[in-house]
N, CA, C and O atoms as a DFTB+ gen file, in Angstrom:
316 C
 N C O
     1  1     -18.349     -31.134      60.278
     2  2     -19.086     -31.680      61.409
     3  2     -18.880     -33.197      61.425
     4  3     -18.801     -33.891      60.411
     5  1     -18.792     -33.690      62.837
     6  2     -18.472     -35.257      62.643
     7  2     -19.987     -35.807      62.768
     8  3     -20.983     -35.150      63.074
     9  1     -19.921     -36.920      62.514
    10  2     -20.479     -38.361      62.072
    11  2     -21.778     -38.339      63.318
    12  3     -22.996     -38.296      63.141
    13  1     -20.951     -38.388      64.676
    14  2     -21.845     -37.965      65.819
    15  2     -22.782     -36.963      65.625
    16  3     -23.955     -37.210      65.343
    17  1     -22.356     -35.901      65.753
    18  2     -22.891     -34.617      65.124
    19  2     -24.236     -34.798      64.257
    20  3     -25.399     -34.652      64.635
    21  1     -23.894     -35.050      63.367
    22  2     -24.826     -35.218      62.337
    23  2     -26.243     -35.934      63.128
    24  3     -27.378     -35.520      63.365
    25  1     -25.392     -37.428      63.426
    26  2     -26.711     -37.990      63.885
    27  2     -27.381     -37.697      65.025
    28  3     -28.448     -38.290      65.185
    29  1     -26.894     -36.642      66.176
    30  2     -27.781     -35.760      67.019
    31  2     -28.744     -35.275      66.110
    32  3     -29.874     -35.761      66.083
    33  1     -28.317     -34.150      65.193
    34  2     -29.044     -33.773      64.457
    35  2     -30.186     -34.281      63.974
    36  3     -31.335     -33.867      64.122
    37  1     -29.682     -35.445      63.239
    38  2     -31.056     -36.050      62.669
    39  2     -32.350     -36.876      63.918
    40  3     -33.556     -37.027      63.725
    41  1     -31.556     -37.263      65.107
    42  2     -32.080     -37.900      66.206
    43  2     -33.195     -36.603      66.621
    44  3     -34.291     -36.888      67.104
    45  1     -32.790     -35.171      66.377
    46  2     -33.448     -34.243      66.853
    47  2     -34.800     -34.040      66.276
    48  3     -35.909     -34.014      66.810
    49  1     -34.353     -33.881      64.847
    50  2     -35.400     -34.160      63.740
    51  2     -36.596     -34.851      63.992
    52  3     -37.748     -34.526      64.281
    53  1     -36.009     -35.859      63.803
    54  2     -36.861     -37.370      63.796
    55  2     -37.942     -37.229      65.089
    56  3     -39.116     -37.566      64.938
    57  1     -37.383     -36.640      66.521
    58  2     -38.396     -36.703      67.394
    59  2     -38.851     -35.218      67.169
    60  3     -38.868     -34.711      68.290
    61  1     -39.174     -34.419      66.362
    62  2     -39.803     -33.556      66.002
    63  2     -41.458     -34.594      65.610
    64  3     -42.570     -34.895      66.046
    65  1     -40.407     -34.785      64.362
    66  2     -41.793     -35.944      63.334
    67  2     -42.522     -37.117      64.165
    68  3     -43.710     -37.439      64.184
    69  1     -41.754     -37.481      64.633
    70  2     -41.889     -38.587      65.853
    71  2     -43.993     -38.715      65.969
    72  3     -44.851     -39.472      65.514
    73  1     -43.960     -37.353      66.935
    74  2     -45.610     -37.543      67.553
    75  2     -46.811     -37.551      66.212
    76  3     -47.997     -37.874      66.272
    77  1     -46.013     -37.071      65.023
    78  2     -47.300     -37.474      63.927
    79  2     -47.167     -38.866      63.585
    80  3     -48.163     -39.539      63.323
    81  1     -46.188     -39.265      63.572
    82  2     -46.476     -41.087      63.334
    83  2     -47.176     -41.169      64.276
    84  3     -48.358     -41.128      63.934
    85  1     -47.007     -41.286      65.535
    86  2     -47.050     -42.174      66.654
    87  2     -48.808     -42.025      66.921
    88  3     -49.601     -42.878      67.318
    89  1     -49.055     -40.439      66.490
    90  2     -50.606     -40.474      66.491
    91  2     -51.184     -41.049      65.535
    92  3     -52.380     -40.814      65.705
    93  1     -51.032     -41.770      64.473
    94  2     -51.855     -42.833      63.637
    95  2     -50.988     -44.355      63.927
    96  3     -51.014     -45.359      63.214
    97  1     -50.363     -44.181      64.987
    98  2     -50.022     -45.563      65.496
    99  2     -48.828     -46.265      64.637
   100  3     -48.750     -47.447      64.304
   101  1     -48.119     -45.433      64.431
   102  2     -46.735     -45.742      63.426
   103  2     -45.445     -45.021      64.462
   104  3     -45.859     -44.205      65.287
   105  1     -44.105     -45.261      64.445
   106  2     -43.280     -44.703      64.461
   107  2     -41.930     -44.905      63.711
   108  3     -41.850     -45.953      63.071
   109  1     -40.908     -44.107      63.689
   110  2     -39.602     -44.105      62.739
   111  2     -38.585     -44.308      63.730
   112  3     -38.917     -43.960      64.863
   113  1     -37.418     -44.786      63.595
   114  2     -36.797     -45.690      64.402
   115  2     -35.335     -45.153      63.287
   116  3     -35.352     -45.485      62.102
   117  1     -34.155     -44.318      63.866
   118  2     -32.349     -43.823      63.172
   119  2     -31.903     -45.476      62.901
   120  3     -32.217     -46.218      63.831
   121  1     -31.236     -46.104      61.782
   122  2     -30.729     -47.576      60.997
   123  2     -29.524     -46.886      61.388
   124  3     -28.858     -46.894      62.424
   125  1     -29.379     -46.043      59.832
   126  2     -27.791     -45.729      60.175
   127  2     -27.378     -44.401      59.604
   128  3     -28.380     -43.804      59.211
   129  1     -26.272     -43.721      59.415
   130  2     -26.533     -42.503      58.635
   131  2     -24.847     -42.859      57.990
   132  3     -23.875     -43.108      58.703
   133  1     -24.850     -42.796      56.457
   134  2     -23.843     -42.966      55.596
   135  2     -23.331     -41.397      55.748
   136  3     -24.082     -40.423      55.703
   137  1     -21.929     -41.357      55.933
   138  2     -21.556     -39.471      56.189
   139  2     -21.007     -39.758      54.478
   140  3     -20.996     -38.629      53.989
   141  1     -20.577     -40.725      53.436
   142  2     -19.987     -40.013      51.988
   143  2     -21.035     -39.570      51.313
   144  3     -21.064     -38.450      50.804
   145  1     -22.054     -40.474      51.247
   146  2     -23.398     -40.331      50.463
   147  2     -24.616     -39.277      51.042
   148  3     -25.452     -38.777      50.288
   149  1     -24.570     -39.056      52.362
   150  2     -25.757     -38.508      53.073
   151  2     -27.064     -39.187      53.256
   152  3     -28.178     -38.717      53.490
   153  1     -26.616     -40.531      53.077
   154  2     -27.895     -41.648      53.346
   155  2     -28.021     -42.126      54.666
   156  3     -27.332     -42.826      55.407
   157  1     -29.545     -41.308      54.772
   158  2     -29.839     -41.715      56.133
   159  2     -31.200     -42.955      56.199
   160  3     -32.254     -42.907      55.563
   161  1     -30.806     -43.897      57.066
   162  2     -31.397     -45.651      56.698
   163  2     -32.642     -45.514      58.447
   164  3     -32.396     -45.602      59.650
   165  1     -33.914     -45.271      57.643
   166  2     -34.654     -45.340      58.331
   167  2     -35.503     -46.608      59.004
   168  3     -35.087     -47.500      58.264
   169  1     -36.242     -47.147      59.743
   170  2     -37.300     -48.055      60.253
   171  2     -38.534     -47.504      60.448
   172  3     -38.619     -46.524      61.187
   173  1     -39.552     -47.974      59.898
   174  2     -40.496     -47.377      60.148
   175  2     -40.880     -48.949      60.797
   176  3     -40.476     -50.110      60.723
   177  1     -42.241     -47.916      61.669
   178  2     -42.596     -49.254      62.709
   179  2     -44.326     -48.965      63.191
   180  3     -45.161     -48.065      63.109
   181  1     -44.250     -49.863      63.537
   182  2     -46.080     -49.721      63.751
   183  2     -46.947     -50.243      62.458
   184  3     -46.950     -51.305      61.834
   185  1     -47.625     -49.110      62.349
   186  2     -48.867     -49.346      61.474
   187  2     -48.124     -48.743      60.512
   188  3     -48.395     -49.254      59.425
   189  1     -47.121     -47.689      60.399
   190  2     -46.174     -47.599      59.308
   191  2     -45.708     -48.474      58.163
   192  3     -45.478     -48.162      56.994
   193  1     -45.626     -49.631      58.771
   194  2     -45.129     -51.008      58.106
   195  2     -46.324     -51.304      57.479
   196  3     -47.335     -51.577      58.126
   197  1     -46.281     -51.264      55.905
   198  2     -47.076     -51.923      55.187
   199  2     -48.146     -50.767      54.644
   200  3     -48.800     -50.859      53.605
   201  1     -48.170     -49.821      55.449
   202  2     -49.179     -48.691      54.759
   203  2     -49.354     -48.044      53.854
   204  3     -48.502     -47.165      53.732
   205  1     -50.314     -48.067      52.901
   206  2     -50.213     -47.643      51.640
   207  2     -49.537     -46.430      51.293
   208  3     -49.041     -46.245      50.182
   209  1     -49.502     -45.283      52.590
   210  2     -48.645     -44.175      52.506
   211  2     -47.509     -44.009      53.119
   212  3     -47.017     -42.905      53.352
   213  1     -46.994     -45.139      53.434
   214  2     -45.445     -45.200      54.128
   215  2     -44.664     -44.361      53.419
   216  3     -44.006     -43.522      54.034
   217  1     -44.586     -44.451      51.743
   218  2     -43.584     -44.120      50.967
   219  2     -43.857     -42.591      50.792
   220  3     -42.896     -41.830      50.906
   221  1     -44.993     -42.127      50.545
   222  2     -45.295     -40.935      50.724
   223  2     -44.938     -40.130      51.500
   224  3     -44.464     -39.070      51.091
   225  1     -45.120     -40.524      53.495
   226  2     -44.048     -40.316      54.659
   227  2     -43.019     -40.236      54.791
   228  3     -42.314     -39.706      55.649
   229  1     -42.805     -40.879      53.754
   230  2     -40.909     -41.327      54.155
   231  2     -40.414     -39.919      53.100
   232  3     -39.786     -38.944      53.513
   233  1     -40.772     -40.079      52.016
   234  2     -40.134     -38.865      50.927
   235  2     -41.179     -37.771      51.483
   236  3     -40.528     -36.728      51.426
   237  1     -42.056     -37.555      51.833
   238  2     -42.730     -36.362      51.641
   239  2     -42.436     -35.423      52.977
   240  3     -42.180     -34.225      53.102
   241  1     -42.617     -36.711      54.085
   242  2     -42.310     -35.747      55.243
   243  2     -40.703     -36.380      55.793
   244  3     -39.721     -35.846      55.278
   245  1     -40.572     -37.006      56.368
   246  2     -39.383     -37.565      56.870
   247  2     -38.190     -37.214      56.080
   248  3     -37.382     -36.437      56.588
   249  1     -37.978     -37.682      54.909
   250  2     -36.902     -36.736      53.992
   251  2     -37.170     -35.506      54.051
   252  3     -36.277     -34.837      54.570
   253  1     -38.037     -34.972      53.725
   254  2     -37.719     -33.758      53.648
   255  2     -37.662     -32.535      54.782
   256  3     -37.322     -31.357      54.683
   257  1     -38.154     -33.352      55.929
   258  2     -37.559     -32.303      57.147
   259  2     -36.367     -32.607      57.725
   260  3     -35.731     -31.794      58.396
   261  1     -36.009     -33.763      57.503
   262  2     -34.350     -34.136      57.339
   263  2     -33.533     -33.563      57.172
   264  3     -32.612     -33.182      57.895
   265  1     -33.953     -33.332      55.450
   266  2     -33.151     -32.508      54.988
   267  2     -32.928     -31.148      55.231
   268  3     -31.877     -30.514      55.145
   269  1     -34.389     -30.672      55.641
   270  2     -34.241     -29.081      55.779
   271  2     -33.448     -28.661      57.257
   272  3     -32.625     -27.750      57.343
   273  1     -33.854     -29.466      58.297
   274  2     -32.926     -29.385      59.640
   275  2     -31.464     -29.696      59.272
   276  3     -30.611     -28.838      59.503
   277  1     -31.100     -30.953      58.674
   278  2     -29.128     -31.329      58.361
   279  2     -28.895     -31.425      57.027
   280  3     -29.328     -32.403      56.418
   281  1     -28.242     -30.516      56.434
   282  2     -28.090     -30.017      55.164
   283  2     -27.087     -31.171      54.904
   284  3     -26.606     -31.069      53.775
   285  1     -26.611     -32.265      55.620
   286  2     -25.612     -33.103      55.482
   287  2     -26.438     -34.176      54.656
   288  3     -25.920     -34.763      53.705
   289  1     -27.749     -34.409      55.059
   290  2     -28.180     -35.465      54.500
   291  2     -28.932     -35.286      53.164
   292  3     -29.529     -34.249      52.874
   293  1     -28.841     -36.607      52.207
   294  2     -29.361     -35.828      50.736
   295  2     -30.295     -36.844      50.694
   296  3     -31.306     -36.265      50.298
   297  1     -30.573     -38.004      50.860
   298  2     -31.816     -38.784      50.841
   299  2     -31.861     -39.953      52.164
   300  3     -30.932     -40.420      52.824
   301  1     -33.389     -40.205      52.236
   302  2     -33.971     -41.172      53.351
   303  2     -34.330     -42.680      52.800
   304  3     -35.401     -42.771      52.201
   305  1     -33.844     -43.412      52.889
   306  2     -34.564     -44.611      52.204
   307  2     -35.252     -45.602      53.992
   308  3     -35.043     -45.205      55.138
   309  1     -35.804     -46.495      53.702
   310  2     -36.520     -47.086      54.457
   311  2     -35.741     -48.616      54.777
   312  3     -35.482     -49.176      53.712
   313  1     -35.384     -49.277      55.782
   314  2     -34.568     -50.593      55.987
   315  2     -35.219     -51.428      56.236
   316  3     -34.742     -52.546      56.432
């Protein structure tokens, strides 16, 4: 699958997760997606920024429905 590809994919994802940020006034924002590594470079935005459970979000939900929708990607880090 190409490069494009992928990042539909994850673009699809992401506005899955999308309306639970956005309802505590946060949202996640596609950086970039590495196709050797499967690193996909997130923004978090809003009230996201700085929240004691950003990191929790980011690995607990955001990685990991990532991952479970594009088997291409192997981790989420935050930019």
């Amino acid at each position: 699958m190409d490069k494009k590809n992928i990042i539909d994919k994850i673009n699809i994802a992401l506005n899955k997760i999308r309306p639970m940020l956005q309802q505590d006034g946060g949202d996640v924002e596609l950086v970039d997606f590495e196709e050797k590594s499967g690193v996909v470079k997130v923004r978090l935005q809003g009230h996201c920024v700085g929240c004691p459970m950003a990191q929790m979000t980011l690995k607990q939900g955001i990685e990991d429905e990532l991952k479970q929708a594009v088997p291409e990607v192997k981790k989420v880090i935050s930019n």
